[in-house]
C-alpha positions in Angstrom: 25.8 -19.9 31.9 25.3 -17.7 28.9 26.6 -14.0 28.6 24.1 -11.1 29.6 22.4 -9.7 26.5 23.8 -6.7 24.9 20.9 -4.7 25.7 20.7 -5.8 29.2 24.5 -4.6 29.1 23.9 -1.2 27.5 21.5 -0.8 30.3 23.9 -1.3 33.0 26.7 1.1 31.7 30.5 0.2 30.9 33.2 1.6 28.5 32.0 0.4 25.5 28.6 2.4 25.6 29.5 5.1 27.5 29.4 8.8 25.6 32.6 10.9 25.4 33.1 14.4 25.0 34.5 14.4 20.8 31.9 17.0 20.7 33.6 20.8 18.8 31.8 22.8 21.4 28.0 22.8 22.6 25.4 24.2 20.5 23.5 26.4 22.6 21.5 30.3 22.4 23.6 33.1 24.2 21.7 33.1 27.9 19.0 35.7 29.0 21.1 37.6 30.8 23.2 38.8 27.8 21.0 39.8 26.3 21.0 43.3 27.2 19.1 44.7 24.2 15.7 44.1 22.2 18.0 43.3 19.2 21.6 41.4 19.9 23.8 41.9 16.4 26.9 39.8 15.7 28.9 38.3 13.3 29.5 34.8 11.6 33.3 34.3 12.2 33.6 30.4 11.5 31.9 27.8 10.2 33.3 23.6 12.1 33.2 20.6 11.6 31.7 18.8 14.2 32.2 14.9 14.4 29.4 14.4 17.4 27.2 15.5 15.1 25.4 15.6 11.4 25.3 19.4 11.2 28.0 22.6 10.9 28.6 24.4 13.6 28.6 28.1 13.1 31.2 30.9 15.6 29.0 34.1 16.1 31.0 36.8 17.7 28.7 39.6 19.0 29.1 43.2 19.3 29.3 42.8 23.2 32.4 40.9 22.9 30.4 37.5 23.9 30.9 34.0 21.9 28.5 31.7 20.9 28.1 28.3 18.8 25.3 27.3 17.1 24.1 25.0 13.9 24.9 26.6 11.2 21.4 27.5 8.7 21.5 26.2 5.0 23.2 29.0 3.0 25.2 30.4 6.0 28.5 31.8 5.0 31.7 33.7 6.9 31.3 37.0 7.5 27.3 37.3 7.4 25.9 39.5 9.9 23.0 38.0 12.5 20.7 39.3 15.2 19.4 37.6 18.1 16.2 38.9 19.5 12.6 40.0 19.1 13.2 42.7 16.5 15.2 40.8 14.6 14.8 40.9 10.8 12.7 37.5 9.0 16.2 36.2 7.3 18.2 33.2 7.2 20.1 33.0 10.4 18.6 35.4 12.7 16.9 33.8 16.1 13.7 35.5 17.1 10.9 33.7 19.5 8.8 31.8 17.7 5.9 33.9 18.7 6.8 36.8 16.6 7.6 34.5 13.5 5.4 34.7 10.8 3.2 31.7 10.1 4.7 29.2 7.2 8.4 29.9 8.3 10.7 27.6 8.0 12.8 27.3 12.0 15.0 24.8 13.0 17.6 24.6 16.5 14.0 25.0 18.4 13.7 25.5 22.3 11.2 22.9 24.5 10.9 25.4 27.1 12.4 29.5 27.2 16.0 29.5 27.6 17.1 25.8 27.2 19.6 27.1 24.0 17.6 25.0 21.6 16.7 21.5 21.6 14.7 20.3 18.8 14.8 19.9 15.1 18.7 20.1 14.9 19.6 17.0 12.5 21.6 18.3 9.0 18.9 19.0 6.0 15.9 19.2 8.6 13.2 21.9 9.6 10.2 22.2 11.0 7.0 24.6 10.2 5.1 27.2 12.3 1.5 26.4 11.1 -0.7 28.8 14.0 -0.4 30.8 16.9 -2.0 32.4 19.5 -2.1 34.7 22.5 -0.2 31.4 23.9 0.7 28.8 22.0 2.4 28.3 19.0 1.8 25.2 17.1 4.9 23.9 15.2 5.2 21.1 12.3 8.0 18.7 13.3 9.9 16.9 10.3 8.4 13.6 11.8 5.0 15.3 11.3 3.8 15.5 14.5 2.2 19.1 15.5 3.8 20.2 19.0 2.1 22.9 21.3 5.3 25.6 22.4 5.2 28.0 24.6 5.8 31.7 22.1 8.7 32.5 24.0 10.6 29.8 22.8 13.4 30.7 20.4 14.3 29.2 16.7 16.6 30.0 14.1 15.1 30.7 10.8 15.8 28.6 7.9 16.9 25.2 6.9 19.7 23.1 9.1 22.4 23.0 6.8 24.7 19.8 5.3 21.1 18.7 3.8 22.9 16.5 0.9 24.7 14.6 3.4 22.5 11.4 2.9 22.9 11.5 -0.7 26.6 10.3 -0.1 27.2 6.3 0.7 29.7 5.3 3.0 30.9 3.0 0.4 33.1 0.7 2.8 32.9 -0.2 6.2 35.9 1.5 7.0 34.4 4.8 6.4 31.1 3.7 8.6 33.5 2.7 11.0 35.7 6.1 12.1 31.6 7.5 11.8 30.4 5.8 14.3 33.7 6.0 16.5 33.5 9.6 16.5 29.5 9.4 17.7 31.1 7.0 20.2 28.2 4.3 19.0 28.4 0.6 19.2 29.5 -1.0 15.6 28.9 -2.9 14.3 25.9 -4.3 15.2 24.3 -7.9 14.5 20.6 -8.4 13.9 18.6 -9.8 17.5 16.8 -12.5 14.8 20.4 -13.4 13.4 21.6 -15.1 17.1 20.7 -18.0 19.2 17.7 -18.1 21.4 19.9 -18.0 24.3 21.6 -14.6 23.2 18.2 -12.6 22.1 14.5 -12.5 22.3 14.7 -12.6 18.8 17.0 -15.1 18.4 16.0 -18.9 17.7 16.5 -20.7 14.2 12.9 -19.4 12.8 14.8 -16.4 11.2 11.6 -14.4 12.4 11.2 -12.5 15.8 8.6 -15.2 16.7 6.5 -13.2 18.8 5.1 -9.6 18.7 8.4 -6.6 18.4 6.0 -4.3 20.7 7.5 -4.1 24.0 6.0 -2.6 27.2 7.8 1.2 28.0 8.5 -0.8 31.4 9.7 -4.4 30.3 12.7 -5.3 32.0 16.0 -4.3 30.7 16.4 -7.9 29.0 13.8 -7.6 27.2 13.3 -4.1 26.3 14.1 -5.2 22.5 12.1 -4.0 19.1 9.3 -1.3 19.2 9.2 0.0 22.9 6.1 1.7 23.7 4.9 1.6 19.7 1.4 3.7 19.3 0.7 1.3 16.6 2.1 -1.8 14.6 1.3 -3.4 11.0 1.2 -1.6 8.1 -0.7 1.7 7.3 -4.6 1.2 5.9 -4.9 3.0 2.4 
């Protein structure tokens, strides 16, 4: 009897795809209920490496005495003072809701909901666009290009994600590739689905082609949850 397939296997769970915590320290907003003040000052004191992920990590030490970690803006530097709040001036690090950004600034480290510590748009070199608002909503320009609708409350830092060139550097040798991936705790490497035997893959067979359609169903069974899941649309783009 042949071996599960490997996707079939990630779905089930085991050691070799399960996450670990390699992570520097979570990326998250100071909570609600420090923040005691319209305006919450502090105080680059670090800037880390993170391995779990493709942006710096910056350590903001407030005037409270509270800690915090967050992705470090393009430009960032030791020793630069930040504020945290609604009154907070328009420059490079500061976090202020969304709603009382002007329109056309840049904001990345983005919250889906109020108080979530920031979820979106947190990739090295990346930021996103706040094109209109109103009484409330706030509609938002994701790097992928897709407009979201975000509640004004919402907080963002202002500016660009920093490490932006990072892309612009090959891993050169698989070695290098391989202590990457190990430190995101991903599977590597990896072999094609159209590059294995029919019994092994969807994909496989000896046509060198997937043979059938790569759109799969959002609720296809785990076997055979392979290629574009739930794709909005396939082929390539009318000019």
């Amino acid at each position: 009897m042949p071996k599960r397939l490997k996707s079939q296997r990630r779905g089930k769970g085991s050691p070799v795809f399960v996450a670990t915590n390699k992570g520097a320290a979570p990326a998250q907003y100071v909570d609600y209920t420090e923040m005691t003040e319209k305006t919450l000052k502090g105080e680059v004191v670090g800037l880390i490496h993170d391995p779990a992920r493709t942006a710096v990590l910056s350590k903001i030490e407030f005037d409270n005495g509270s800690q915090s970690y967050s992705v470090a803006a393009e430009g960032m530097f030791v020793g630069q003072k930040v504020e945290y709040g609604t009154e907070a001036d328009l420059q490079v690090g500061n976090v202020k809701p969304i709603g009382n950004c002007v329109e056309g600034c840049p904001i990345f480290n983005v919250e889906k909901t109020p108080g979530d510590g920031g979820s979106l748009v947190r990739s090295s070199g990346t930021y996103a666009l706040i094109v209109t608002k109103d009484k409330k909503t706030v509609y938002v320009k994701m790097p992928s290009g897709k407009t979201m609708e975000l509640n004004p409350k919402n907080r963002a830092t202002i500016g660009c994600v920093g490490s932006g060139g990072r892309r612009e550097k090959p891993f050169v040798k698989a070695g290098k590739k391989h202590f990457a991936m190990r430190a995101k705790h991903k599977k590597y490497p990896t072999v094609r689905g159209i590059a294995m035997n029919a019994k092994d893959h969807p994909f496989g067979g000896a046509n060198h082609h997937p043979g059938k359609s790569k759109s799969t169903s959002r609720r296809a069974a785990p076997g055979r949850k392979v290629g574009d899941v739930a794709s909005s649309r396939t082929g390539r783009k009318k000019k």
